[in-house]
C-alpha positions as CSV (number, residue, x, y, z in Angstrom):
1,X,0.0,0.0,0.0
2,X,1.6,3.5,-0.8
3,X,2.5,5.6,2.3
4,X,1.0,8.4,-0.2
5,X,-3.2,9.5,0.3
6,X,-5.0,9.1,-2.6
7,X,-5.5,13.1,-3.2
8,X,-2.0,13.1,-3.5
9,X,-1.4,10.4,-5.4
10,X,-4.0,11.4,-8.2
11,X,-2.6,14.9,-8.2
12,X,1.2,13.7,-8.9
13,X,-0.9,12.0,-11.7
14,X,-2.2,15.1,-12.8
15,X,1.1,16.6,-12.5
16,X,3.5,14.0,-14.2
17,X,5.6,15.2,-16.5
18,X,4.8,12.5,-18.6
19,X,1.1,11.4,-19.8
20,X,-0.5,9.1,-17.5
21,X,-3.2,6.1,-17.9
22,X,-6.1,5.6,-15.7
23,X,-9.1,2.9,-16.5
24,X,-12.6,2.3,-16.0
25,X,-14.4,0.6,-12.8
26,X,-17.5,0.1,-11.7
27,X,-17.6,-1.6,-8.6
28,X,-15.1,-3.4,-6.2
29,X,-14.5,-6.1,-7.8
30,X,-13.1,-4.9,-11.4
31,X,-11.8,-1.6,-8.9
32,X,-9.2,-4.7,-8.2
33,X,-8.7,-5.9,-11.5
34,X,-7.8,-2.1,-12.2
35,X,-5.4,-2.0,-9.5
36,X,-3.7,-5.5,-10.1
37,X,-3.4,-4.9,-13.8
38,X,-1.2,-2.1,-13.1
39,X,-2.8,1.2,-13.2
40,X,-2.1,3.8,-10.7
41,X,-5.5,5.3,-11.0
42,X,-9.0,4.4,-10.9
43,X,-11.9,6.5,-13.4
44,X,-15.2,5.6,-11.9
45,X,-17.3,5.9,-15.1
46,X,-20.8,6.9,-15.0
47,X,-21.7,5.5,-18.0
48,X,-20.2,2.4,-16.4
49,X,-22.0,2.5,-12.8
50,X,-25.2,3.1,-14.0
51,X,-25.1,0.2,-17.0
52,X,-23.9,-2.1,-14.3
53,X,-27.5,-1.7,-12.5
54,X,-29.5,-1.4,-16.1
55,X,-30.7,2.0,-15.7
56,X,-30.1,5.0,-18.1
57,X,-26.9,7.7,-17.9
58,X,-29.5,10.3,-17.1
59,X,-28.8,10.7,-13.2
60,X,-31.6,7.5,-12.7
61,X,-28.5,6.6,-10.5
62,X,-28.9,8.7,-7.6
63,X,-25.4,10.4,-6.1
64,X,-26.4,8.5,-2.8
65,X,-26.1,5.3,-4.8
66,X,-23.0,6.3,-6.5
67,X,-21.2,7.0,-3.5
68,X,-22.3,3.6,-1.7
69,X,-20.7,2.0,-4.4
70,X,-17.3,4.0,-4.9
71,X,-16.8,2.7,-0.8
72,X,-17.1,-0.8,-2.1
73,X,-14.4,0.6,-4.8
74,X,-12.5,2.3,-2.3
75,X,-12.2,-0.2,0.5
76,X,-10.8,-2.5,-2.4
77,X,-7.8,-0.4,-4.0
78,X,-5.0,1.6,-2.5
79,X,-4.9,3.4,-5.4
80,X,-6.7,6.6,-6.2
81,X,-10.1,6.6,-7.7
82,X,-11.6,10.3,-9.8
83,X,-15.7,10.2,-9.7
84,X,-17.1,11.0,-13.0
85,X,-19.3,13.1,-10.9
86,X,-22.0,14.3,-14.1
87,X,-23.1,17.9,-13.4
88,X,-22.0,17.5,-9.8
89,X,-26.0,16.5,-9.0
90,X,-27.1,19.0,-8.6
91,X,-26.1,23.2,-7.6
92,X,-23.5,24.3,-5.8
93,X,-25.1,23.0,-2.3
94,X,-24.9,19.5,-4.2
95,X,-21.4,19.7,-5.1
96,X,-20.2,20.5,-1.5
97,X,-22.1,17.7,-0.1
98,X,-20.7,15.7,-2.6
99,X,-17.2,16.4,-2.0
100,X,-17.8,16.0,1.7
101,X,-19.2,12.7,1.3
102,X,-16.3,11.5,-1.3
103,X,-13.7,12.6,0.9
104,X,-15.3,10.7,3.9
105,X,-14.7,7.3,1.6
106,X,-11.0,8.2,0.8
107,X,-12.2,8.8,-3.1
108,X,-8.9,11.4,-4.6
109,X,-11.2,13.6,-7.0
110,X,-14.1,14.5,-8.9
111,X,-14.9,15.4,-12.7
112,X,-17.9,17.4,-13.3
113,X,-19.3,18.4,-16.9
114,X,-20.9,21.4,-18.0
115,X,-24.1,20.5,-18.7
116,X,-27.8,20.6,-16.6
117,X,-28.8,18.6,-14.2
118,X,-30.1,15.9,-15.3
119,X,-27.6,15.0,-17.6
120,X,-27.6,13.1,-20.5
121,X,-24.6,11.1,-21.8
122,X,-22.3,13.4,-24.3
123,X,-23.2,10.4,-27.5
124,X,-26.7,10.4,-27.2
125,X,-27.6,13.9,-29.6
126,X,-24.8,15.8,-27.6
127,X,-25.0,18.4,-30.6
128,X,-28.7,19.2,-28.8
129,X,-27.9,19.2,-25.2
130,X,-27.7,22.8,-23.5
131,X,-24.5,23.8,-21.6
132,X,-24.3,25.2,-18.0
133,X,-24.0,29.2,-17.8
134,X,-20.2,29.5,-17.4
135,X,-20.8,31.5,-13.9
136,X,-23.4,29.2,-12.5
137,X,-20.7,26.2,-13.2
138,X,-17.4,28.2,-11.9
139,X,-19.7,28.9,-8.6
140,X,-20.0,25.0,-8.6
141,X,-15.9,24.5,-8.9
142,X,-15.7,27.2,-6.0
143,X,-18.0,26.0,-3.8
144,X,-16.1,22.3,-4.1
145,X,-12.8,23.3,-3.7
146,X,-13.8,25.5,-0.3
147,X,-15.6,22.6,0.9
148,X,-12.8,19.9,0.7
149,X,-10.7,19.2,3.9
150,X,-7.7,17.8,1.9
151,X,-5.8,20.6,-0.1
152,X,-5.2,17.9,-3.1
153,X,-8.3,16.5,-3.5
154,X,-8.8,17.0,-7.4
155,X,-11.6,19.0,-9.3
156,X,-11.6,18.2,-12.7
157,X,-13.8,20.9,-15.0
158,X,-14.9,18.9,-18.5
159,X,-15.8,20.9,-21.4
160,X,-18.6,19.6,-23.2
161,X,-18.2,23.0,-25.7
162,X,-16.8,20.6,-28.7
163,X,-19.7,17.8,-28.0
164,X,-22.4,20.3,-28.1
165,X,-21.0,22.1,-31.2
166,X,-19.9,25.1,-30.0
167,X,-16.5,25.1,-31.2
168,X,-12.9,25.6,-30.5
169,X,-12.9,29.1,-29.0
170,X,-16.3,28.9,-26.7
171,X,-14.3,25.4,-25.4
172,X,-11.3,27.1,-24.9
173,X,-13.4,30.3,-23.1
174,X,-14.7,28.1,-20.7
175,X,-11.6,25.6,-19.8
176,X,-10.1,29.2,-18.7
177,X,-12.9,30.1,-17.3
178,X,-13.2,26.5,-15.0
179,X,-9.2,27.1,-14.5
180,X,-9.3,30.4,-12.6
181,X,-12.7,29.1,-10.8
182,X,-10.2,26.5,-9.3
183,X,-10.0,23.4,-11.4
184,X,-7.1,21.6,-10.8
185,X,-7.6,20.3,-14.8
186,X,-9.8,20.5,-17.7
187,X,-10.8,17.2,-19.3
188,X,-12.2,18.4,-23.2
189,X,-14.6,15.8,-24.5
190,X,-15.5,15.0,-28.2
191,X,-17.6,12.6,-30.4
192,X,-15.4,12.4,-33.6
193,X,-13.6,9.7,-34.4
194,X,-10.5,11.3,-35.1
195,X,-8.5,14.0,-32.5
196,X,-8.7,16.9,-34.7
197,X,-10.3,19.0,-32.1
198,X,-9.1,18.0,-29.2
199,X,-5.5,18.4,-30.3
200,X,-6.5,21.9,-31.7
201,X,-7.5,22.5,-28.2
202,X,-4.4,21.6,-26.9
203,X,-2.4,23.3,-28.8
204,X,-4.6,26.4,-27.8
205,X,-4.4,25.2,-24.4
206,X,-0.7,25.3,-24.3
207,X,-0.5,23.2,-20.8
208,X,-2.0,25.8,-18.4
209,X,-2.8,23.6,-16.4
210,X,-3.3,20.0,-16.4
211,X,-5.5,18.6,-19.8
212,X,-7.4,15.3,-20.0
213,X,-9.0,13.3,-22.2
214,X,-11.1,10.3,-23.2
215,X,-10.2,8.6,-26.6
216,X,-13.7,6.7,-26.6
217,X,-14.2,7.5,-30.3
218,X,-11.1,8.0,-31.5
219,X,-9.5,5.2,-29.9
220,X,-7.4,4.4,-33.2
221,X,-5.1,7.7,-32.4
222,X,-1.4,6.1,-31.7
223,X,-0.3,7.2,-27.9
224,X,2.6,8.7,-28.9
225,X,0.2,11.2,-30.6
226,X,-0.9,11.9,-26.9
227,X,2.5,12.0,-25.8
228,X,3.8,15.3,-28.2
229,X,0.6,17.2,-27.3
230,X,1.3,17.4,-23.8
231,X,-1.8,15.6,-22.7
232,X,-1.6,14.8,-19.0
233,X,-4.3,12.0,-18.3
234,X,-5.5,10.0,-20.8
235,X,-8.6,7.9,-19.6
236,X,-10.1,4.8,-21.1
237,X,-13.6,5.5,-19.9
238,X,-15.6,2.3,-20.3
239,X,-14.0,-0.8,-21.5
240,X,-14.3,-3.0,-18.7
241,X,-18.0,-2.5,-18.6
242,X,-17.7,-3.3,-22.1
243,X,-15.8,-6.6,-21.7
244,X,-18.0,-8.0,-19.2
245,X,-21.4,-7.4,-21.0
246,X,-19.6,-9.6,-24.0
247,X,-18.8,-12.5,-21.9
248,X,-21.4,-12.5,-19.9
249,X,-23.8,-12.7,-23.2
250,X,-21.3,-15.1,-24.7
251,X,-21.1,-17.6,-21.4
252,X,-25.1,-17.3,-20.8
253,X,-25.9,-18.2,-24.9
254,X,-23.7,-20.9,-24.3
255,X,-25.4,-22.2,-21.4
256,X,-28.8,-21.6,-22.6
257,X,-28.1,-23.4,-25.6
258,X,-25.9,-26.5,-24.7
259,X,-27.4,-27.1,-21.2
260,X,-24.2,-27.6,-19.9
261,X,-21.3,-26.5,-18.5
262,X,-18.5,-28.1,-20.0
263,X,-18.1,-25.4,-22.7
264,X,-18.0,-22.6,-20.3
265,X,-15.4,-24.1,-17.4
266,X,-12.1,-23.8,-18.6
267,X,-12.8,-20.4,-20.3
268,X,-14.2,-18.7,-17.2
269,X,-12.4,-17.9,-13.8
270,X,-12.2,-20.0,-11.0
271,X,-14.2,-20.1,-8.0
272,X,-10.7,-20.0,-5.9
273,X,-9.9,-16.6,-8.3
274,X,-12.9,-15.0,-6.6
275,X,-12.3,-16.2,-3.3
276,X,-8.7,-14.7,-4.0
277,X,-9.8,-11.0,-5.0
278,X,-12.0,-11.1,-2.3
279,X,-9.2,-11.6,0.1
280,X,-10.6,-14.7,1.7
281,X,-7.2,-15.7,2.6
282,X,-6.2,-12.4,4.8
283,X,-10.0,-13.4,6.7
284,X,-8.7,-17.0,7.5
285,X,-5.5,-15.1,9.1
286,X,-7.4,-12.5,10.7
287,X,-9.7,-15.4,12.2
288,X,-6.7,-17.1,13.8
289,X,-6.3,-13.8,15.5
290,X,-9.8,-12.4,16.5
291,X,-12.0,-15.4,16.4
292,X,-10.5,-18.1,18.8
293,X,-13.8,-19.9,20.0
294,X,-13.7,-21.4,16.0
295,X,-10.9,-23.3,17.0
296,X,-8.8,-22.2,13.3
297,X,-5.4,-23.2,15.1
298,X,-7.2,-27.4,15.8
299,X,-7.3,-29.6,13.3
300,X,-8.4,-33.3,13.5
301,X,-6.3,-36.1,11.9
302,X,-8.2,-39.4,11.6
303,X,-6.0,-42.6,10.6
304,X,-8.2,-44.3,8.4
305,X,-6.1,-46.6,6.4
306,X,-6.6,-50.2,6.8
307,X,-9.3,-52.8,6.0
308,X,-10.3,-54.1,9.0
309,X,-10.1,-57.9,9.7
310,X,-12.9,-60.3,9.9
311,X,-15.1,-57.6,7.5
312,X,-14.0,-59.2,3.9
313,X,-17.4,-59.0,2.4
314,X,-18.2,-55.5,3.8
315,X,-14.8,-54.1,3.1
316,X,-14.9,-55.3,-0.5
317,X,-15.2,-52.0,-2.0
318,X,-14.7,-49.7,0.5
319,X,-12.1,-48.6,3.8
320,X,-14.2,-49.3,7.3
321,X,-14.8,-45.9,7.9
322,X,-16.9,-45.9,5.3
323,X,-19.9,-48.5,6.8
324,X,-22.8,-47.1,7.7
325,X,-23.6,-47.2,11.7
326,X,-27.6,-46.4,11.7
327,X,-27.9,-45.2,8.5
328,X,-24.5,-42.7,9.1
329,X,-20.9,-43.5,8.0
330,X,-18.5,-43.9,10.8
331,X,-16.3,-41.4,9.1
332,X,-19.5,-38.6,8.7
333,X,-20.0,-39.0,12.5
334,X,-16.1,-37.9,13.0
335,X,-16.3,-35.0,10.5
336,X,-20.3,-33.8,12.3
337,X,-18.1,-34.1,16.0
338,X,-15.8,-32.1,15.0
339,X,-17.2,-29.7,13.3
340,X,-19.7,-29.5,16.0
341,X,-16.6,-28.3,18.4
342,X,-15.3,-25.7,16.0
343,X,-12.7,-27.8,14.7
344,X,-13.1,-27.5,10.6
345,X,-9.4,-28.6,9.6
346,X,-9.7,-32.6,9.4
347,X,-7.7,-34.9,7.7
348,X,-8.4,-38.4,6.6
349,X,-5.5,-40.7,6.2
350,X,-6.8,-43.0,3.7
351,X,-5.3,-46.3,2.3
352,X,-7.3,-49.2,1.5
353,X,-9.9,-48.3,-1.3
354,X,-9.3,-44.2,-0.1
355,X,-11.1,-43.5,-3.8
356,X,-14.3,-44.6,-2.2
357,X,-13.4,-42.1,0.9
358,X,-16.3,-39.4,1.2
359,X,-14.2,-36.7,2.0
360,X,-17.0,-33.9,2.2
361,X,-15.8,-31.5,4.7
362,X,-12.4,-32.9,5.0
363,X,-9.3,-33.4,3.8
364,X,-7.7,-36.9,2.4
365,X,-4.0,-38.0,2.3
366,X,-2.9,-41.7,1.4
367,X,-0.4,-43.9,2.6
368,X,0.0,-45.7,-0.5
369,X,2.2,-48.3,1.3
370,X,-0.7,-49.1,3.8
371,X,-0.5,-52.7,2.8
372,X,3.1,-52.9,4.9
373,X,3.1,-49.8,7.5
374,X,1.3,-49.7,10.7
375,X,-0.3,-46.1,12.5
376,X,3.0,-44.0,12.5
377,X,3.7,-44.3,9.0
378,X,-0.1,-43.0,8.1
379,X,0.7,-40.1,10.3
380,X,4.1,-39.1,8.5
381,X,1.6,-38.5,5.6
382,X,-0.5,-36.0,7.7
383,X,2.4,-34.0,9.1
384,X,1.3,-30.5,7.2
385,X,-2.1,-31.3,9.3
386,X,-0.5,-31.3,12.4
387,X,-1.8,-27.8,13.5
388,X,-0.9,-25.6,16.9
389,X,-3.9,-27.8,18.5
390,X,-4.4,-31.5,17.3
391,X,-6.4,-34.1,17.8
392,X,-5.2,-37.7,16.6
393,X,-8.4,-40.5,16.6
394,X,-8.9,-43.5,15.2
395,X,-11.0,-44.2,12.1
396,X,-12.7,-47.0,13.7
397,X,-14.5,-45.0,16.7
398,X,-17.7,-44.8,18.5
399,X,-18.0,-42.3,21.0
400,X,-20.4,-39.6,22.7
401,X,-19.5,-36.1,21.9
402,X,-19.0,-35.1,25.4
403,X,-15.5,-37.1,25.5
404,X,-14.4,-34.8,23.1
405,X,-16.1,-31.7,24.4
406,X,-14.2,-32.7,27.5
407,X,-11.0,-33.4,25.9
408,X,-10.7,-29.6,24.2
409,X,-11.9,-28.4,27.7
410,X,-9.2,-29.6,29.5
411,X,-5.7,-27.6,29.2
412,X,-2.6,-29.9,29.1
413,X,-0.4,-29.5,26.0
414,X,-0.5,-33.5,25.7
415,X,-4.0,-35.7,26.5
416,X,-5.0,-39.0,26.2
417,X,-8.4,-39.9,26.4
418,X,-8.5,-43.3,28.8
419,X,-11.8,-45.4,30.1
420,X,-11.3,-46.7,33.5
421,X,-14.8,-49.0,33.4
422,X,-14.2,-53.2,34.3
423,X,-15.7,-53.6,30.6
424,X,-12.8,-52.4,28.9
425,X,-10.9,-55.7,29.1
426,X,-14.2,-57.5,28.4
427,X,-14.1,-56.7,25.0
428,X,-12.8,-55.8,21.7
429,X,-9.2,-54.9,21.5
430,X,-7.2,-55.2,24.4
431,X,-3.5,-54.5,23.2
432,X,-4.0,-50.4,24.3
433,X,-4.2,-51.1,28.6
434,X,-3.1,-47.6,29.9
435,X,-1.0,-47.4,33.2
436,X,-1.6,-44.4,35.2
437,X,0.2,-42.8,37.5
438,X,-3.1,-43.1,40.0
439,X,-6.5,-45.1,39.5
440,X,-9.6,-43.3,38.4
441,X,-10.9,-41.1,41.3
442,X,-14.5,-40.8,39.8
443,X,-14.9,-38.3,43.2
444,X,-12.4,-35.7,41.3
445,X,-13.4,-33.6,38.8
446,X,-10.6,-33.1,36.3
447,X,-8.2,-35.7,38.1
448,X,-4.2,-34.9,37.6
449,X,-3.3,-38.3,36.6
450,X,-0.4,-38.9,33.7
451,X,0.0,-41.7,31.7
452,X,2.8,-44.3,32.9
453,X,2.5,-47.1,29.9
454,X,0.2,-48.2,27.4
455,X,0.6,-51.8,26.5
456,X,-1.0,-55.1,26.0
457,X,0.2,-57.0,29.0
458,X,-2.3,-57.4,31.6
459,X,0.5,-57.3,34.4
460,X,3.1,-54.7,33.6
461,X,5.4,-54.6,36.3
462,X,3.3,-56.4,38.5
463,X,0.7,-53.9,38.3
464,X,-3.2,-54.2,36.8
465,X,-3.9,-51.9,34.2
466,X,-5.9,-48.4,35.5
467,X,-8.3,-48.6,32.0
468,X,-8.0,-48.6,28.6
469,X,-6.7,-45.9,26.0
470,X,-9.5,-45.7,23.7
471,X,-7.6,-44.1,20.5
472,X,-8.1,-40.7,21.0
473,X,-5.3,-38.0,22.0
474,X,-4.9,-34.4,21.7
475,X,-1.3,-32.2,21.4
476,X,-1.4,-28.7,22.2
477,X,0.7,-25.7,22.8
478,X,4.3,-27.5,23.4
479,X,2.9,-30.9,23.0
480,X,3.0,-30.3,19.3
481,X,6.7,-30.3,19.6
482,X,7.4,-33.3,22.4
483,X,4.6,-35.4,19.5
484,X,7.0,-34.3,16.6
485,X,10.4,-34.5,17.7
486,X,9.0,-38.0,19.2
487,X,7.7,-39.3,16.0
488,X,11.3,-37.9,14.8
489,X,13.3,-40.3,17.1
490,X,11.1,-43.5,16.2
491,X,11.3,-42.7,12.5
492,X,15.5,-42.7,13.0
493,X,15.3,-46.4,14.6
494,X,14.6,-49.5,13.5
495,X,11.0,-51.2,12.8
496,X,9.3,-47.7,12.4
497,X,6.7,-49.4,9.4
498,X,5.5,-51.6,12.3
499,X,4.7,-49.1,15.0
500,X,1.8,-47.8,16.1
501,X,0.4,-44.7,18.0
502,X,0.9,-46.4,21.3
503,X,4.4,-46.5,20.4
504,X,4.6,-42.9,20.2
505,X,2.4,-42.3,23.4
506,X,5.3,-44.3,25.2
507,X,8.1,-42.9,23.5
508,X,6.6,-39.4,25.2
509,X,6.7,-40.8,28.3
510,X,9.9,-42.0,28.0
511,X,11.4,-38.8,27.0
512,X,9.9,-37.0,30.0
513,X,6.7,-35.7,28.3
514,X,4.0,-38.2,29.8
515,X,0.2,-36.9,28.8
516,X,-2.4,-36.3,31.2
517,X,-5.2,-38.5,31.2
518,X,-8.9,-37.4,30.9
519,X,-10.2,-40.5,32.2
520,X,-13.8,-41.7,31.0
521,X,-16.5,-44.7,32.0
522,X,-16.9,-45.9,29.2
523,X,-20.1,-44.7,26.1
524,X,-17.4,-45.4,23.4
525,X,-16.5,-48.8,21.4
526,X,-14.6,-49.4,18.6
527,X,-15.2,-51.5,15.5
528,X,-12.8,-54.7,15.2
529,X,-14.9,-57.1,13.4
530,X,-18.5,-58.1,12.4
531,X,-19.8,-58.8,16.3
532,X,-18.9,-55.3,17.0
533,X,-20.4,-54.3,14.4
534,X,-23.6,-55.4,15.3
535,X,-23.2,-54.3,18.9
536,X,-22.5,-50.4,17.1
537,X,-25.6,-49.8,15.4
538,X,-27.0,-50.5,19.2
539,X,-24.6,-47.9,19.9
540,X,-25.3,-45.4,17.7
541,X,-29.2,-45.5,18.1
542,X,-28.4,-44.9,22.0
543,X,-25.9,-42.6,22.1
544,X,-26.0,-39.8,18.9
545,X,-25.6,-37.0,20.9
């Protein structure tokens, strides 16, 4: 962004020793386009602003209107933007409202015409339209220039003399005229497709003070031509509008008549093109800064990537996160908990028949060795996913959205999500027992309790296991770290394709970075084979909330 306002910076266009180039915009969006295209100035056409709501240049577009848009065009651009402001809508009172009210929306100058109120556009029987008494008008340039607060704000006085067929010497009466008013340049206008006149004029002119023009009709004159006349701004006054009235006919004939849209993608923008000049990026950084209760700095990473054993028929054609459980995938009741909690960042880690992975609302990475590699090798291929805040789960859980309501509750930078109820050695899987550094104390409301060992002998050390972990773990904060540089260590030894997350969980501990443990009684289950499959839809039907 220039450290320069926009007054100034459209009156060092003005001033250039050199001719300078501004184009047409009509609202914020193609204000951009302007801006990234190169141009270090902005005309905000009238013809333009008024075609791009289908009524007539006549002033059917109030001034009120006008101005709403030219904040849209304005909040978009950092570079200066000149109002073709008609007859200045109105009298004199008009015209210092009207600068007033431009200035308040950072717009660097207005062009007014010599014509009355209401105006009609200069190509529609301009021969026939009446001009503005040359006093009434220069009491209009006055009354702007002592009602703007910024001394560079720009009033530019256009001559209309040569459209209305008055001839060289009435136009160059009244640019003089408009110049000792105030004007800080006079734009001369004309209809014929060749610059005769309005190099005539400037050669009369001889560079009193800044002269513009618009080469609508004579738009075959080379620049250069420009160039030796000492014209200062040359603005191409309606192009844009032009352009997108063409394509849009061309792209809606298309679909109207192929009833389809392969012929228009490809030759349109993208969706991410618009969500680029809207600056949807800059809102997902400002959300990580203002709007913490989304949870933009958690992301989910669900390990998804074998089969399943003892499921051949139901596993055919698909991974096991994708069975239904009462009517819902397992994998669409991960993505609906999380989002429920804020958390909108998830990543799948697919494997087995990941083409057949619904991944609405997430993300999907494969571990195309899945066939050979156990839990930690899936995770490798999430590392990008592993945000400030992560939660790591497996693809095969059941559970009731308060464990993982609690689990972002609590506040240790490493969690593991344990259930301390006699059942958990009853069923299912039992090669996760936790070891705890104290037995669940179901008295204690957020117990301090870390995690000693997880592992599958019932004994460890003599000791009976304090619960089961159920798959489910969260690193925060620092834990992000201690989970990486662990995950490091294991991938630098031996036998890393055959480890699992319990592996890592351990290897924490052993480094000195043991996670606290939200314990739980049990309303989870996982899915190991077809009997607890059956025993899930039971599940589901109970516990979907």
């Amino acid at each position: 962004m220039s450290a320069v306002n926009k007054p100034t910076q459209l009156k060092n266009l003005l001033l250039s020793d050199r001719t300078e180039f501004i184009l047409e915009a009509h609202n914020g969006l193609s204000a951009k386009i302007v801006e990234e295209a190169g141009f270090s100035g902005i005309w905000a056409s009238g013809l333009a602003l008024s075609a791009q709501h289908a009524v007539r240049d006549n002033n059917e577009l109030s001034w009120t209107q006008v101005v709403n848009v030219l904040e849209f065009m304005s909040d978009a651009t950092a570079i200066p933007i000149l109002l073709d402001g008609d007859t200045g809508y109105g009298d004199f009172n008009n015209m210092r409202r009207l600068v007033r009210k431009l200035e308040q929306r950072d717009v660097a100058g207005v062009c007014i015409e010599d014509k009355l109120f209401p105006k009609t556009n200069s190509f529609i029987q301009g021969e026939k339209q009446e001009l503005e008494d040359i006093d009434t008008f220069c009491g209009k340039i006055k009354a702007g220039k002592d009602a703007q607060v910024d001394d560079d704000f720009c009033i530019v006085a256009r001559v209309e003399a040569l459209i209305a067929g008055w001839g060289l010497e009435e136009a160059v009466k009244r640019g003089e005229a408009y110049r000792q008013a105030g004007a800080d340049a006079i734009l001369i206008h004309s209809k014929l497709s060749q610059p005769d006149e309005i190099l005539a004029f400037a050669d009369e002119w001889g560079n009193r003070c800044p002269l513009v023009i618009v080469p609508t009709k004579y738009y075959s004159t080379p620049t250069e031509v420009f160039r030796q006349h000492k014209i200062s701004l040359v603005i191409w006054a309606n192009h844009l509008v032009r352009t997108n009235i063409a394509a849009m006919q061309a792209t809606a004939r298309t679909l109207f008549e192929s009833e389809s849209l392969v012929d228009v993608e490809g030759r349109v923008a993208t969706v991410s093109e618009i969500f680029r000049l809207q600056g949807a990026d800059e809102l997902l950084e400002a959300e990580k800064i203002y709007a913490k209760s989304a949870r933009q700095d958690t992301s989910a990473i669900i390990l998804a990537a074998s089969r399943g054993q003892g499921m051949d028929e139901l596993t055919r054609t698909r991974p096991k996160v994708m069975i239904p459980v009462a009517g819902k995938t397992v994998l669409r009741r991960h993505v609906d908990r999380f989002k429920a909690q804020g958390i909108n960042d998830i990543t799948v880690v697919g494997g087995y028949q990941s083409e057949a992975i619904d991944v609405q609302g997430s993300a999907l990475v494969v571990n195309e060795d899945w066939e050979n590699s156990d839990e930690l090798v899936s995770l490798t291929c999430a590392l990008d996913s592993v945000a400030t805040d992560t939660v790591l789960i497996y693809g095969d859980l059941l559970f009731r959205s308060y464990i993982l309501n609690n689990l972002m509750d609590w506040d240790g930078e490493l969690l593991v999500v344990v259930d301390s109820s006699p059942i958990h050695q009853a069923q299912g899987n039992k090669h996760d027992l936790a070891y705890c550094s104290a037995p669940d104390d179901r008295a204690m409301y957020q117990q301090k309790v870390t995690l000693e060992q997880i592992s599958s002998a019932g004994d460890w050390n003599g000791r009976n296991p304090d619960g089961r972990w159920i798959g489910m773990m969260r690193a925060r904060g620092g834990g992000r770290a201690h989970l990486l540089e662990a995950l490091k260590q294991l991938q630098a030894g031996a036998g890393f394709d055959s480890l699992g997350l319990p592996d890592l969980i351990n290897r924490l501990v052993l480094n000195g970075h043991a996670p606290q443990v939200q314990y739980i009684s049990g309303h989870w289950m996982d899915i190991n084979n077809l009997e607890d499959l059956q025993r899930a839809g039971d599940f589901a039907h109970r516990h979907d909330s």
